[in-house]
C-alpha positions as CSV (number, residue, x, y, z in Angstrom):
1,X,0.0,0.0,0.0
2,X,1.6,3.2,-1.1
3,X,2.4,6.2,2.2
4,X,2.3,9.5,1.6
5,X,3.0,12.4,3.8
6,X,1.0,16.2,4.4
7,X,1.2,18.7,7.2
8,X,-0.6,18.7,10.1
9,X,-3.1,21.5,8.2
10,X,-4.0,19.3,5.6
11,X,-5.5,16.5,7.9
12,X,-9.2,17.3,8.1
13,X,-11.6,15.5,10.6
14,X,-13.1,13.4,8.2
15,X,-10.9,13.4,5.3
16,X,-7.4,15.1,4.2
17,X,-5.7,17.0,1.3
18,X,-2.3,15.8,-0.6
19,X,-0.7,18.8,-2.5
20,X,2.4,19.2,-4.7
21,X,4.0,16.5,-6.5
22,X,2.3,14.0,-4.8
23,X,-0.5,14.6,-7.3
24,X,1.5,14.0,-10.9
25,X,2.4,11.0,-8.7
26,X,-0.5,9.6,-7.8
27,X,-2.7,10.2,-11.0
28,X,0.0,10.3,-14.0
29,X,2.5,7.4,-12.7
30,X,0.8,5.4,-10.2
31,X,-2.2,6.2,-12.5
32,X,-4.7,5.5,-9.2
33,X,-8.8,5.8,-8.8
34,X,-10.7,7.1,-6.5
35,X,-11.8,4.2,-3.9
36,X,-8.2,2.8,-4.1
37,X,-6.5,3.1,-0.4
38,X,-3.6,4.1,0.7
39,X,-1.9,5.4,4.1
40,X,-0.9,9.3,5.2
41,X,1.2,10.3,8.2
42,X,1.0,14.3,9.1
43,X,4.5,14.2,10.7
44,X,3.1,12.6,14.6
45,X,2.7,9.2,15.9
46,X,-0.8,8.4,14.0
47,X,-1.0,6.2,10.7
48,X,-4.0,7.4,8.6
49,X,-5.8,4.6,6.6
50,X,-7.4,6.5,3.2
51,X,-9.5,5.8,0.5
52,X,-9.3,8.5,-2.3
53,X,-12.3,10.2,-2.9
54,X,-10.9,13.0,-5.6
55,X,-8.0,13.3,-7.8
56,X,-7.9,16.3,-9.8
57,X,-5.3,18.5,-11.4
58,X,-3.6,20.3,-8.4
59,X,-4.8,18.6,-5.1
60,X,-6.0,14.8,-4.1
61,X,-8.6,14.4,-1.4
62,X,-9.1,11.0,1.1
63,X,-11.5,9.9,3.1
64,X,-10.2,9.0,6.5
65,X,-11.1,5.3,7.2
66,X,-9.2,4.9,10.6
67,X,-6.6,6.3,12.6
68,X,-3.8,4.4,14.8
69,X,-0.7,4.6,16.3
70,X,2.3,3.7,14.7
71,X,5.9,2.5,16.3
72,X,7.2,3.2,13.0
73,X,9.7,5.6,14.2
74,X,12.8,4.5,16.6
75,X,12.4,5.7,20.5
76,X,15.0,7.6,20.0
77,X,16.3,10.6,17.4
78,X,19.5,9.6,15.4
79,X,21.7,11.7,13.7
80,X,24.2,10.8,10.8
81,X,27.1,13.3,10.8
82,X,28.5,11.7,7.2
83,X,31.8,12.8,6.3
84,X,31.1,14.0,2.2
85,X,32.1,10.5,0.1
86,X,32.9,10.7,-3.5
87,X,30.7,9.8,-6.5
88,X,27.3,9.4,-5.9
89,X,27.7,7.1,-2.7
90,X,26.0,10.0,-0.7
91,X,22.6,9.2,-2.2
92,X,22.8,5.2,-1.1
93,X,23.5,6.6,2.0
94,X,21.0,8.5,2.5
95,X,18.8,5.7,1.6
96,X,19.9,3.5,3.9
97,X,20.1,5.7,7.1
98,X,16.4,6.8,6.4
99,X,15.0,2.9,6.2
100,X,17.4,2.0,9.5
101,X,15.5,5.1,11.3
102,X,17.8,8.0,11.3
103,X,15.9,11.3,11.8
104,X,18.3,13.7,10.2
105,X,21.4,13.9,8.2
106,X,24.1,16.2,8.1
107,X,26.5,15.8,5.7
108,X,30.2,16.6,7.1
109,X,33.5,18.7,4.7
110,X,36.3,17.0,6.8
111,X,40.0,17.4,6.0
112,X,40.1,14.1,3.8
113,X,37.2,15.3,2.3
114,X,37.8,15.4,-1.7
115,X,34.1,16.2,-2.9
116,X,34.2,20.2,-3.2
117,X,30.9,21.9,-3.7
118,X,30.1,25.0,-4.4
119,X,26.9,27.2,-3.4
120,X,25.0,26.4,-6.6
121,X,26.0,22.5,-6.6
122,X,25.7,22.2,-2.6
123,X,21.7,24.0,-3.5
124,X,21.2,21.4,-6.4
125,X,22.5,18.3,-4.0
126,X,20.8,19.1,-1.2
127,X,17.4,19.2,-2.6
128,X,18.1,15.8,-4.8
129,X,19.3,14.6,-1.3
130,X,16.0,15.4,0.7
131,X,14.1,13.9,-2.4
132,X,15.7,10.7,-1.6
133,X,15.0,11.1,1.9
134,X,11.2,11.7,1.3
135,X,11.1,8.5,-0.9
136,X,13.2,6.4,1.1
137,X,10.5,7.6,3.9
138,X,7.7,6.4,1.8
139,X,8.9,2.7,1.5
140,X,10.2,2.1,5.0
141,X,6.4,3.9,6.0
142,X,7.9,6.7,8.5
143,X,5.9,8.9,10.0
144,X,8.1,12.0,9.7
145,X,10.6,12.6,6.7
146,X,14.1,13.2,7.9
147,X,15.6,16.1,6.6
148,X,19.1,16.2,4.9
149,X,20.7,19.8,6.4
150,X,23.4,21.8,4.4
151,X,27.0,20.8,4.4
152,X,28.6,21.7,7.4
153,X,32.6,21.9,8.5
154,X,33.7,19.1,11.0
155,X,33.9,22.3,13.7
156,X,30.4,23.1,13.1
157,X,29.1,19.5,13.0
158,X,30.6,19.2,16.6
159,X,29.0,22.7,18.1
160,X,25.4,21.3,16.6
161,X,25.9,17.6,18.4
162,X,26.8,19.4,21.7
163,X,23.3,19.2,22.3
164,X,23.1,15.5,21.6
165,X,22.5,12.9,24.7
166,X,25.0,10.7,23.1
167,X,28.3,10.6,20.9
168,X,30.0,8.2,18.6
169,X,32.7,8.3,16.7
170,X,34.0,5.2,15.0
171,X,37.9,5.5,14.4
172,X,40.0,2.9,12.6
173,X,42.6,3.5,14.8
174,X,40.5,2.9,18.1
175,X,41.8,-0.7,19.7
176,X,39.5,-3.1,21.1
177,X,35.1,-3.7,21.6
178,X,35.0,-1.8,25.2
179,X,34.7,1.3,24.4
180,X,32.2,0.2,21.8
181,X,30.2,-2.4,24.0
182,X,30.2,0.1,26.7
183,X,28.6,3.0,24.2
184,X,25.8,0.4,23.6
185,X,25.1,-1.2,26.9
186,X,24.9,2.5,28.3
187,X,22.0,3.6,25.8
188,X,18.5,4.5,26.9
189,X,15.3,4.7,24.8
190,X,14.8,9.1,24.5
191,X,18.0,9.8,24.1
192,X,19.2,11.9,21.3
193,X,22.1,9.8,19.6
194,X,24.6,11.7,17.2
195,X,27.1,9.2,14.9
196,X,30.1,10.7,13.5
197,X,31.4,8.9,9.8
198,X,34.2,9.7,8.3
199,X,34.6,10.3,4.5
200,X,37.1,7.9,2.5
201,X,40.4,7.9,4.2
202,X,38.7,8.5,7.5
203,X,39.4,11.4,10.0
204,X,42.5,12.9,10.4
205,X,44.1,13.1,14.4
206,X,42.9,16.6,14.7
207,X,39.3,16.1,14.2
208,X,39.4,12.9,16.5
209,X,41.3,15.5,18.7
210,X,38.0,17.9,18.6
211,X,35.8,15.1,19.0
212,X,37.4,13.6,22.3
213,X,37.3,17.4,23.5
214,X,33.5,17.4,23.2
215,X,33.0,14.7,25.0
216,X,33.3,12.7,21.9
217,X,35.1,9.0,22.5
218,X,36.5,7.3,19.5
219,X,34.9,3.3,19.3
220,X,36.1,0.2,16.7
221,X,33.8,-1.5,14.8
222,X,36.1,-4.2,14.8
223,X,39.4,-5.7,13.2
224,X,38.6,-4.8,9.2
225,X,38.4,-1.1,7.7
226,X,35.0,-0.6,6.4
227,X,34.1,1.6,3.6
228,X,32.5,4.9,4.5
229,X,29.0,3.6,2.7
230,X,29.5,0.7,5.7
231,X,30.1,2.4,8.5
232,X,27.8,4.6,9.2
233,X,25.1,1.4,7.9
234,X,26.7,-0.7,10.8
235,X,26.0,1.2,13.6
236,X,22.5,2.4,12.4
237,X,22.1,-1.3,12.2
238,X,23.2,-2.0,15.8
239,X,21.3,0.9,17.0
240,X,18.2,0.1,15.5
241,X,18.2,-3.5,16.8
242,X,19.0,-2.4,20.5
243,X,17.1,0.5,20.9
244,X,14.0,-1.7,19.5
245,X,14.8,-4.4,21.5
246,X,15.3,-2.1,24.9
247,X,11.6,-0.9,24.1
248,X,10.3,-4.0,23.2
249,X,11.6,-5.5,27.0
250,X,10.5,-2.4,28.6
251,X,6.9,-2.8,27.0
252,X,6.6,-6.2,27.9
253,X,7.2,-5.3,31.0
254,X,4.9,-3.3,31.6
255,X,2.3,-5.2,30.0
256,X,3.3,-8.2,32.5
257,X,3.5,-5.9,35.8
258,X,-0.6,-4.4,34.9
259,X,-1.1,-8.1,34.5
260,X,0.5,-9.0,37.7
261,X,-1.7,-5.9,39.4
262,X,-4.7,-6.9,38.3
263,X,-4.6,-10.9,39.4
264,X,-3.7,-9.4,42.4
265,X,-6.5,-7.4,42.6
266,X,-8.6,-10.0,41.5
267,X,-7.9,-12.6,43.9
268,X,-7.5,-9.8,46.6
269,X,-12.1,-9.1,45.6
270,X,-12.2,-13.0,45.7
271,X,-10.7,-13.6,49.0
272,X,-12.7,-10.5,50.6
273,X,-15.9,-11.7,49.1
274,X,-15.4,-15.5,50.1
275,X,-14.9,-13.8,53.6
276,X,-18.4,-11.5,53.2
277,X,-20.0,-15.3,52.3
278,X,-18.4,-17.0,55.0
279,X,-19.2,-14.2,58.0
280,X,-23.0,-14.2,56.4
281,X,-23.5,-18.1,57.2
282,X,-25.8,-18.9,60.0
């Protein structure tokens, strides 16, 4: 079932509104009819179910079938800090990180950077860039579409993670799985998690200076060098599974402890009424 996404204003109370090239997509290459379904997310937790109603030239409407909440999105807000690759590698990238959960990309000019772009091509990139995104959003069925932010220089990619819960930064030259077993084990589902990737050749010792000075600390990701397309996959990866898995334990927890409360409850009624019956008998 194809996803599409609106704003907030564009969800009505009985039906809602898709705009802008959603519309060539939906009548001139999907070629849909109304009565056809298909499911909307405004940007929040909720998963609209649709049925079109309308397609015309400039605007689609659907009818709201149902509404529910989705746990689509990761319980917690990953950022990629990707040091600029050559080629076209970016756009994979991007891809990937969008279906593994990341909410927003920044891509990083290091000092082995060799990609150079100038204000004109860094405009005509970074639009092609949150295009991917948006698509890569509709086929993994996110709620929100992560947003791609201009280039920034390795100092300024630091200053804007400063706010981040949690750091990484996977170094080639980092020995041994305890730093990067203890980055794991300490993670917590809310917390805002910012991974650093470095471009082809890596960072150089003055970044991974910077880095430990912002609290950063410089993990392995074990004995072979990984391609800058594979690092940044691997971790997403390993977040994705223990952040899901952390939520899924705490959940079922919960679940179990109401389930615990209330058999206790329940025998606590039967026990008190078996007592009513008892003091009742002549």
């Amino acid at each position: 079932m194809y996803h599409f996404f609106v704003t907030p204003e564009q969800i009505g109370e009985r039906e809602i509104r898709i705009e802008g090239g959603d519309v060539n997509h939906i009548r001139n290459v999907l070629r849909m009819e109304p009565g056809e379904q298909i499911t909307v997310s405004g940007g929040g937790s909720k998963e609209y179910r649709c049925e079109l109603s309308q397609i015309g030239a400039d605007y689609v409407t659907a009818n709201i079938m149902w509404a529910e909440d989705s746990d689509a999105e990761l319980p917690s807000r990953i950022c990629l800090f990707q040091g600029l690759p050559k080629g076209d590698k970016m756009e994979l990238i991007i891809q990937k990180a969008v279906e593994l959960g990341a909410a927003e990309i920044v891509p990083v000019a290091t000092r082995r950077t060799v990609v150079k772009l100038d204000e004109k091509k860094q405009a005509a990139r970074l639009k092609r860039w949150n295009a991917i995104a948006e698509s890569a959003a509709k086929q993994s069925k996110r709620m929100a579409v992560p947003q791609v932010r201009p280039v920034m220089t390795f100092a300024e990619a630091v200053e804007y993670a400063s706010g981040f819960d949690k750091k990484v930064i996977p170094y080639e030259l980092a020995r041994g799985m305890g730093q990067t077993r203890a980055f794991f084990d300490g993670l917590r589902p809310g917390e805002s998690i910012a991974v650093f990737i470095g471009p082809e050749g890596g960072f150089d010792g003055q970044e991974i200076a910077l880095a430990q000075a912002a609290g950063m600390e410089p993990v392995s990701l074990g004995r072979r060098i990984l391609r800058t397309e594979t690092a940044g996959m691997t971790v997403l990866a390993a977040l994705m599974f223990r952040l899901e898995d952390m939520a899924e334990r705490e959940s079922a927890e919960g679940t179990a402890g109401r389930e615990s409360a209330e058999a206790g409850a329940a025998g606590r009624r039967s026990t008190e009424e078996a007592a009513e019956r008892e003091c009742g008998r002549p």
